[in-house]
C-alpha positions as CSV (number, residue, x, y, z in Angstrom):
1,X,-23.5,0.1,16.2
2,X,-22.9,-3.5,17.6
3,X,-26.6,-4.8,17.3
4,X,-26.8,-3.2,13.1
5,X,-27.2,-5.6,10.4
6,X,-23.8,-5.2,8.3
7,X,-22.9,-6.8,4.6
8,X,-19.5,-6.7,5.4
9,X,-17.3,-6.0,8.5
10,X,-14.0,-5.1,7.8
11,X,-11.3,-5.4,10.1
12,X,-7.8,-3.8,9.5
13,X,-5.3,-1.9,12.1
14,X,-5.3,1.2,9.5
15,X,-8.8,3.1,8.4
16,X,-9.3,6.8,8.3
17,X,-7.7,9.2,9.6
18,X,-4.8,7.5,9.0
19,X,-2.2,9.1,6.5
20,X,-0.1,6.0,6.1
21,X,-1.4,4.5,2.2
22,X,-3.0,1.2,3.3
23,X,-5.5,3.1,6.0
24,X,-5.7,5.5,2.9
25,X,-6.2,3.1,0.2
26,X,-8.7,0.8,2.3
27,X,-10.8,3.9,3.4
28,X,-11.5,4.8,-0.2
29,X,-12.4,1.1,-1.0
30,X,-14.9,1.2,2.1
31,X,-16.5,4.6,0.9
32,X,-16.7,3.7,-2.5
33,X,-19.0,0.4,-1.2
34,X,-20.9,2.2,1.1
35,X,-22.5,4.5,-2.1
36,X,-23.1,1.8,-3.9
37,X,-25.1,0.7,-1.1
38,X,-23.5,-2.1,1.0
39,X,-23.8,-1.6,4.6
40,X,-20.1,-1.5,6.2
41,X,-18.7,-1.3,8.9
42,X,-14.6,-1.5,10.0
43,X,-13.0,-2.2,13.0
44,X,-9.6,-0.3,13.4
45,X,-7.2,0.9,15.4
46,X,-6.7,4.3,16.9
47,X,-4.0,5.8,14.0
48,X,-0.4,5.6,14.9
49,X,1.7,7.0,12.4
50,X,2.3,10.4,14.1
51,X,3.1,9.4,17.9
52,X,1.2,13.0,18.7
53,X,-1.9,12.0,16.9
54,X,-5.0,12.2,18.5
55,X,-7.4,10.0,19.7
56,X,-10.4,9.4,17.9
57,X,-13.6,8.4,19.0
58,X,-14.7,5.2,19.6
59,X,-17.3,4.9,17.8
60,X,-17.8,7.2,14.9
61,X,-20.1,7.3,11.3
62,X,-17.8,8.2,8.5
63,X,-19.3,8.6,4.8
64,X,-22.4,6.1,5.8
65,X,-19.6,3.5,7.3
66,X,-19.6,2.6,11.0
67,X,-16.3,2.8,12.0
68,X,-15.5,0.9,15.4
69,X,-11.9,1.5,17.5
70,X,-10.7,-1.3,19.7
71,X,-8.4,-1.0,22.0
72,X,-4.5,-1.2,21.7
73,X,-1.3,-0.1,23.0
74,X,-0.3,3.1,20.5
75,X,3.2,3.2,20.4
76,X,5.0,5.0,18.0
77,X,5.1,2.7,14.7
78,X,8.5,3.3,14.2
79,X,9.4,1.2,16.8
80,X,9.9,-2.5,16.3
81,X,8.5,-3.5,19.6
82,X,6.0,-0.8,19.9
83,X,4.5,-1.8,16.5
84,X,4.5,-5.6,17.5
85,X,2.6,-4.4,21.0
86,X,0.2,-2.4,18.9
87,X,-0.4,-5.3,16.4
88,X,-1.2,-7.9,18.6
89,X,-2.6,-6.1,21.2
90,X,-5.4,-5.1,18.2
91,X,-5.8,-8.7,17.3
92,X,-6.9,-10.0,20.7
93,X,-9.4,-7.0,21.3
94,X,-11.0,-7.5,17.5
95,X,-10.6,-11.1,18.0
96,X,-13.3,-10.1,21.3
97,X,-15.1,-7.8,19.3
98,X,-16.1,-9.5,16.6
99,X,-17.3,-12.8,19.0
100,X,-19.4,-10.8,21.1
101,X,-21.1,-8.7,18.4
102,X,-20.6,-9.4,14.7
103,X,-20.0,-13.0,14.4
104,X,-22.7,-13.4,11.7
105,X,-21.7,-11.2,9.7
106,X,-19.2,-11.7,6.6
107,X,-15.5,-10.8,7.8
108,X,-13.0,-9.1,5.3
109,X,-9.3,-9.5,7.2
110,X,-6.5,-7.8,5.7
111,X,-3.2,-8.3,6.5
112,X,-2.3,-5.8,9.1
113,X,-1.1,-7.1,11.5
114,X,-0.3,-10.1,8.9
115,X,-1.8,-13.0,11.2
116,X,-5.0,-11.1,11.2
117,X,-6.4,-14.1,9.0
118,X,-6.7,-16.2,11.7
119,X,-9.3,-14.3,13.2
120,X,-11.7,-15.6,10.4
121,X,-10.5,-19.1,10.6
122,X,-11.3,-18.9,14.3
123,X,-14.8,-17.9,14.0
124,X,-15.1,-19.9,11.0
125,X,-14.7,-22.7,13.3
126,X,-16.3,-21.5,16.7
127,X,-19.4,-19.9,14.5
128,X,-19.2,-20.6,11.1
129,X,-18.4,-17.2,9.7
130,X,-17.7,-16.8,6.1
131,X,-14.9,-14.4,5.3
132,X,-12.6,-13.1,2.8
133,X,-9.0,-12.4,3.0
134,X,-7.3,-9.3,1.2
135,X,-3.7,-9.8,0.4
136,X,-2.1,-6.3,0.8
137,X,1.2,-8.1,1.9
138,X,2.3,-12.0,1.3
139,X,4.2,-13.1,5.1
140,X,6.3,-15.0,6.2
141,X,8.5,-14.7,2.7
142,X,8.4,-10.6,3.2
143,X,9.6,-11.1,7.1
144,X,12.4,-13.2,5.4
145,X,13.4,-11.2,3.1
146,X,14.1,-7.8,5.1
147,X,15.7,-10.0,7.1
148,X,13.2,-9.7,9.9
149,X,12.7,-14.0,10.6
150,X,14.8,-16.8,9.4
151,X,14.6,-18.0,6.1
152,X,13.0,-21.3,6.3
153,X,13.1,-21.6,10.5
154,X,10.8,-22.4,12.9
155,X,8.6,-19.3,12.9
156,X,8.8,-19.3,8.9
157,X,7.2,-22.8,9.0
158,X,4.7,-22.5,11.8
159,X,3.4,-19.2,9.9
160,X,2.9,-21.3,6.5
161,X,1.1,-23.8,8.3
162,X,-1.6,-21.2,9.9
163,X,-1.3,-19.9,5.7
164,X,-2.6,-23.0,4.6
165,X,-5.1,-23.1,7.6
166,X,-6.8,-20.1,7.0
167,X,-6.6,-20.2,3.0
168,X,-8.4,-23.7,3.1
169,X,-11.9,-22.1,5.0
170,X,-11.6,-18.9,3.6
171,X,-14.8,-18.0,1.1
172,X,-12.1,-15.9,-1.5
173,X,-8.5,-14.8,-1.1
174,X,-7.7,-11.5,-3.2
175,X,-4.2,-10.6,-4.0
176,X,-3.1,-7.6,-6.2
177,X,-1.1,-8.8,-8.8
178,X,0.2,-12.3,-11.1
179,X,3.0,-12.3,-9.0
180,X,1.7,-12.0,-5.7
181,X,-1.0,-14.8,-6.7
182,X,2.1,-16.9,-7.0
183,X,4.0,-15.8,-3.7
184,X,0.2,-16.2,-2.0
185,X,0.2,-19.6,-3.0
186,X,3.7,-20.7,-2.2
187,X,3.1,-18.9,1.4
188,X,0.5,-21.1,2.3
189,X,2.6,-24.1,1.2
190,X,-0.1,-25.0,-1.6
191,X,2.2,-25.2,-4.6
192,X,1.7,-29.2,-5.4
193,X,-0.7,-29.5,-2.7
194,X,-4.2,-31.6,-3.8
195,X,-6.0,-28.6,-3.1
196,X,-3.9,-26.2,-5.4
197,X,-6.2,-26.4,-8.0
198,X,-9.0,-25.2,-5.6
199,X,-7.1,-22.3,-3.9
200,X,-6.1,-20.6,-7.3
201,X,-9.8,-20.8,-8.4
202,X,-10.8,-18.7,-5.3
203,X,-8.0,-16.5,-5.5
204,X,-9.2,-13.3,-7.5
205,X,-6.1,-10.6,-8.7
206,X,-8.3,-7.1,-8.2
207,X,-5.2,-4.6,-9.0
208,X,-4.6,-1.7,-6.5
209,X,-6.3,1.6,-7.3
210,X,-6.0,5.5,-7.0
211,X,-8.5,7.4,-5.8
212,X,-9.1,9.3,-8.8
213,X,-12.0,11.3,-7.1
214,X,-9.1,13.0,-6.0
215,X,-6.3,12.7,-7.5
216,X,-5.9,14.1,-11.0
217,X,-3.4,15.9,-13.2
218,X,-2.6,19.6,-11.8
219,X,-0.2,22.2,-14.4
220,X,3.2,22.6,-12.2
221,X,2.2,26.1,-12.0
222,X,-1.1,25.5,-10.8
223,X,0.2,23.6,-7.5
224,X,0.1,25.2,-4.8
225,X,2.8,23.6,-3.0
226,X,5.5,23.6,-5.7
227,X,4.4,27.6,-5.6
228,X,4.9,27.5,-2.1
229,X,8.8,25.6,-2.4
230,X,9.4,27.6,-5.3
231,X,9.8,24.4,-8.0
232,X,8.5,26.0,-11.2
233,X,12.0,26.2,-12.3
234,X,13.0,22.8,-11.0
235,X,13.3,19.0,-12.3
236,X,11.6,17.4,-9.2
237,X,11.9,13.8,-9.0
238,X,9.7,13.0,-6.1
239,X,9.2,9.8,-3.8
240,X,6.2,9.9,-1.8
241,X,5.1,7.3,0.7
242,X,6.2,4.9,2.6
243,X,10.2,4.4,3.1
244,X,9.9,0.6,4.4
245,X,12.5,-1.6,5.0
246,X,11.4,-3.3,1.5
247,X,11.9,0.2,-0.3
248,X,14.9,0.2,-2.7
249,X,15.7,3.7,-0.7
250,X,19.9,3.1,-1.3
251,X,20.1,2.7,-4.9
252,X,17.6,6.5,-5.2
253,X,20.6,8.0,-2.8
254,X,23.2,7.0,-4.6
255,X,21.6,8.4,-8.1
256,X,21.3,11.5,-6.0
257,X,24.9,11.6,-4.7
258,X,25.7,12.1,-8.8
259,X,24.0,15.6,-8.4
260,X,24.7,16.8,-5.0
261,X,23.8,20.4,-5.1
262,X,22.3,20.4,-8.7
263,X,20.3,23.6,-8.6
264,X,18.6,22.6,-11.5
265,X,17.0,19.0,-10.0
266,X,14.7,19.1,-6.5
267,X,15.0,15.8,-4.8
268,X,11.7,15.3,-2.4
269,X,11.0,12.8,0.0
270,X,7.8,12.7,1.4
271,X,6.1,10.4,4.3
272,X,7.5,8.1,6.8
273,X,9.0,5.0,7.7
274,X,11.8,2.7,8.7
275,X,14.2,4.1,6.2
276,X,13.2,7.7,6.9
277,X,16.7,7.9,9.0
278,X,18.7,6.6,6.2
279,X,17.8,9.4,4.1
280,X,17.8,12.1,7.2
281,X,21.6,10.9,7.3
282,X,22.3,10.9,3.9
283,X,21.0,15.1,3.8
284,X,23.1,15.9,6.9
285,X,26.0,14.1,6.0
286,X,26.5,15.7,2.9
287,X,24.4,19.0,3.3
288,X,22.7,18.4,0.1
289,X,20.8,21.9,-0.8
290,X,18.5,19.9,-3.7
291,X,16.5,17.9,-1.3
292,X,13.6,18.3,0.3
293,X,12.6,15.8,2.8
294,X,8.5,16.2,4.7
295,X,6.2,14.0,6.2
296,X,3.2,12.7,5.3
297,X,0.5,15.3,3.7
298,X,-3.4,15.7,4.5
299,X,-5.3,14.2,1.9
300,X,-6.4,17.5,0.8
301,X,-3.0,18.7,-0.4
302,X,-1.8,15.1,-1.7
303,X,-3.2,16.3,-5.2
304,X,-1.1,19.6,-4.6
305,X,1.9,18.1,-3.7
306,X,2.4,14.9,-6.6
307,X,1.7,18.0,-8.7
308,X,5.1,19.3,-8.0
309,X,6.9,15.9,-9.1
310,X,8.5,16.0,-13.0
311,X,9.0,12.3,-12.1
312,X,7.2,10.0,-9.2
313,X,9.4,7.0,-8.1
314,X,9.1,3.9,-7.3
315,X,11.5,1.6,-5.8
316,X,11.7,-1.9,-4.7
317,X,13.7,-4.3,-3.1
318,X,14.5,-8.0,-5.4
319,X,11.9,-10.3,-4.2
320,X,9.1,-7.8,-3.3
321,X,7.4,-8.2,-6.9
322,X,6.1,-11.4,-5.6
323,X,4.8,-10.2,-1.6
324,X,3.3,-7.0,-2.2
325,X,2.6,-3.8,-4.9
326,X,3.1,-0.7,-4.8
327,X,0.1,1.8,-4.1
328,X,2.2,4.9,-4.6
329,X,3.1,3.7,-7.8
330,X,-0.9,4.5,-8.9
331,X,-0.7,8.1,-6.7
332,X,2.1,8.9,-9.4
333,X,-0.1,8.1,-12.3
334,X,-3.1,9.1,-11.2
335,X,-1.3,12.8,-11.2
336,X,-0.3,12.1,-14.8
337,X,3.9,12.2,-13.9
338,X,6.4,10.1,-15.2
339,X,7.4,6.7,-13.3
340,X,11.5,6.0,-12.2
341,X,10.5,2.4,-11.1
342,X,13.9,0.7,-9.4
343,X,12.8,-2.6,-9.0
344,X,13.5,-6.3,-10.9
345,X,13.2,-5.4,-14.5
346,X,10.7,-8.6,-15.7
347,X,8.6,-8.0,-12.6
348,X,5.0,-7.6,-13.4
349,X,5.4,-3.5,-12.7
350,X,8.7,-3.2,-15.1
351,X,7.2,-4.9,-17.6
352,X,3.9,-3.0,-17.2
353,X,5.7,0.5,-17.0
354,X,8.1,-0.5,-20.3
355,X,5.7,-1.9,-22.6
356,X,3.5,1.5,-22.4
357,X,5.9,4.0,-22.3
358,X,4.6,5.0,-18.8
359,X,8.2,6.1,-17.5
360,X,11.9,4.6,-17.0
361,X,12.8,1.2,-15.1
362,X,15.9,0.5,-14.0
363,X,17.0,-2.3,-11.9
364,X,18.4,-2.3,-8.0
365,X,21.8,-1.3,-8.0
366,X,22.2,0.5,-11.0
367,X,22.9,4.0,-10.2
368,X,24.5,4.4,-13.6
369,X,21.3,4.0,-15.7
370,X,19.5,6.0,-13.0
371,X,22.2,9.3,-13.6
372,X,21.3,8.7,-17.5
373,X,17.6,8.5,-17.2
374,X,17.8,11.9,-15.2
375,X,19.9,13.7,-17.5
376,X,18.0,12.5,-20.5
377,X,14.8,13.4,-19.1
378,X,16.2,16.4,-18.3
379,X,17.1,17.2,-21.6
380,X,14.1,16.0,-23.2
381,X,10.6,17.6,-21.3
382,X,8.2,16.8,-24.0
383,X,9.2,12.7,-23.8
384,X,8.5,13.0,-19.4
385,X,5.5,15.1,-20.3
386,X,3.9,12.3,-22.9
387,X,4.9,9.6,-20.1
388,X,3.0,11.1,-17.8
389,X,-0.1,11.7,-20.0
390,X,0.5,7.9,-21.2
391,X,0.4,6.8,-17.1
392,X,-2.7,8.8,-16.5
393,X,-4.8,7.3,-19.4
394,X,-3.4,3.3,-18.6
395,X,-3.9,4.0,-15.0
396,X,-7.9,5.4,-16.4
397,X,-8.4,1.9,-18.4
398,X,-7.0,-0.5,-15.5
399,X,-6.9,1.3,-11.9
400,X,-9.8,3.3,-11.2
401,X,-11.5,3.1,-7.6
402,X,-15.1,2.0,-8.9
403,X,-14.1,-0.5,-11.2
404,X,-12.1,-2.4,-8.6
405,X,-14.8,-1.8,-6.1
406,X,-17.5,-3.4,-8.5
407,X,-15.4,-6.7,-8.2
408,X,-14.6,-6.3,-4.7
409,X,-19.0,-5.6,-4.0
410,X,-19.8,-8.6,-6.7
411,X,-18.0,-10.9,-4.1
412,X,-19.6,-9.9,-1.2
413,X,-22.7,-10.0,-2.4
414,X,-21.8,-14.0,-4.2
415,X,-20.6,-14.8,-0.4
416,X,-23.7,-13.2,1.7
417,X,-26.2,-14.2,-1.0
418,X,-28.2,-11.1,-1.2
């Protein structure tokens, strides 16, 4: 696999089999430029979302990709320290990897772990690799604002500095929205810089996508797994994903502290994360019998179970408009359901979700406009019915997997000049 000639090697922490969205959402990227016919390969990390996972092979051929595992600790990702261990551990072994075997090759570096850039800019400079960076997260300013670093301290300003380092030798940058183009910027302390002019130029916005392959409008009573919970009868608002430490997951309980034990409404939360014990306590605490709470589902049944949602929400946290979007946001269109976005409300999303009727937004904090938007929609089926078919088509002009993969294959092919 080593001694291949590859288009592109792309190196991330999360590619299939992972269930967490960015191994998800970067796995269906991959695939959909491998049948176009780019050779790929990715070097990743064994998965570490469920601490009883297996191990995967180390080498493996996926969908024509070449998928290579390096080593790292695997601690459960939940863990602070454990995920820091299995982070950097994966940088110094793809760090070896890529030296000793694909060092003429073009790189593609995402952001997990979020230093991963560097790598490029080191073989930029020991080899003269050319590689691109994808922008699935914006650091330091995301560390700062969970509260995770100091705003503005030392490790804030050292990280900027290795920004603007590995910005200035990348090939492209590629961000996902307007306002992450301006957070990518300011985060590698460009803004007023004498080569601002020149960063924004190679900085290319190619939105986030939903593997509509996949995932398409299901009937309620054609889902299997709302037959299976027995939600034909219910209002299901639904969040499924990632509950991060940037996920507005406080302002959704208390809207659902309003209808404790509403027989009429289903609460789901589905997947993982930091905030996953916030919302374990919240159920116990008040031994809510409206909420369902599950982890992440096999690919296969994902179509299944967004099926069951009435409404898909979206939530997050003042600031992360400008540091990151949210993929699930595209999951909930893609299955043709009604968006609840808590988030900023002139953020790129809010203004997105309001101007075609896609759904509701309603900023963090207000639990009083989220009560109203439930009962209303309640109330009114056919209006969260025509939002969700209005989602479905937007997300079918502007986030469909092949046309962002076209962009993504039309820069590797500028940058390796085949």
């Amino acid at each position: 696999m080593q001694n291949k000639s590859y288009d592109a090697v792309i190196i991330c922490q999360l590619f299939y089999p992972e269930l967490v969205s960015t191994g998800q959402t970067l796995t269906e990227l991959v695939e959909e430029l491998s049948s176009m016919g780019l050779k790929m390969k990715v070097i990743a990390s064994q998965p570490t979302i469920i601490s009883k996972s297996k191990k995967v092979e180390k080498k493996i051929s996926y969908n024509g990709i070449d998928i290579f595992r390096t080593w790292s600790t695997r601690f459960p990702k939940m863990s602070f320290i454990g995920k820091f261990l299995n982070l950097f551990t994966f940088f110094i072994s793809s760090a070896i990897h890529v030296f000793l075997n694909n060092r003429k090759n073009h790189l593609i570096l995402l952001t997990n772990p979020p230093y991963l850039p560097l790598l490029g800019w080191l073989s930029k400079n020991l080899f003269n690799t050319s590689y691109g960076v994808v922008l699935f997260d914006i650091m330091p300013e995301q560390a700062e604002l969970i509260e995770v670093i100091k705003p503005n301290g030392f490790i804030s300003k050292v990280w900027k500095i290795s920004n603007k380092l590995w910005y200035k030798k990348s090939s492209y940058v590629i961000v996902l929205s307007k306002d992450m183009l301006e957070g990518a910027i300011s985060n590698a302390k460009l803004s007023g810089h004498i080569r601002e002019k020149e960063s924004r130029e190679k900085t290319n916005i190619i939105h986030i996508w939903s593997d509509d392959r996949i995932i398409k409008p299901i009937n309620k009573y054609e889902s299997t797994e709302a037959l299976r919970l027995g939600m034909l009868d219910k209002f299901v608002v639904q969040y499924s994903g990632n509950l991060g430490r940037f996920h507005d997951i406080e302002t959704l309980l208390g809207i659902i502290d309003e209808f404790r034990n509403d027989e009429r409404i289903s609460f789901q939360f589905i997947g993982e994360g930091q905030k996953k014990r916030i919302v374990l306590e919240f159920q116990n605490k008040r031994s809510l019998s409206n909420m369902y709470i599950n982890t992440y589902v096999e690919k296969d049944v994902l179509p299944h179970s967004l099926a069951m949602a009435d409404m898909g929400v979206v939530a997050q946290m003042p600031g992360q408009e400008r540091v990151c979007y949210p993929s699930k946001l595209l999951g909930v269109m893609a299955a043709g359901k009604a968006v609840l976005a808590i988030c900023p409300v002139n953020c790129e999303m809010a203004n997105m979700i309001r101007s075609y009727d896609l759904g509701f937004v309603i900023e963090n904090g207000d639990i009083k406009s989220g009560i109203k938007v439930i009962n209303d929609s309640i109330r009114n089926p056919g209006k969260i019915k025509q939002m969700g078919i209005n989602a479905f088509e937007y997300l079918q002009r502007n986030f469909k997997l092949h046309d962002a993969a076209v962009e993504y294959r039309n820069l590797i092919i500028k940058y390796i000049g085949k």
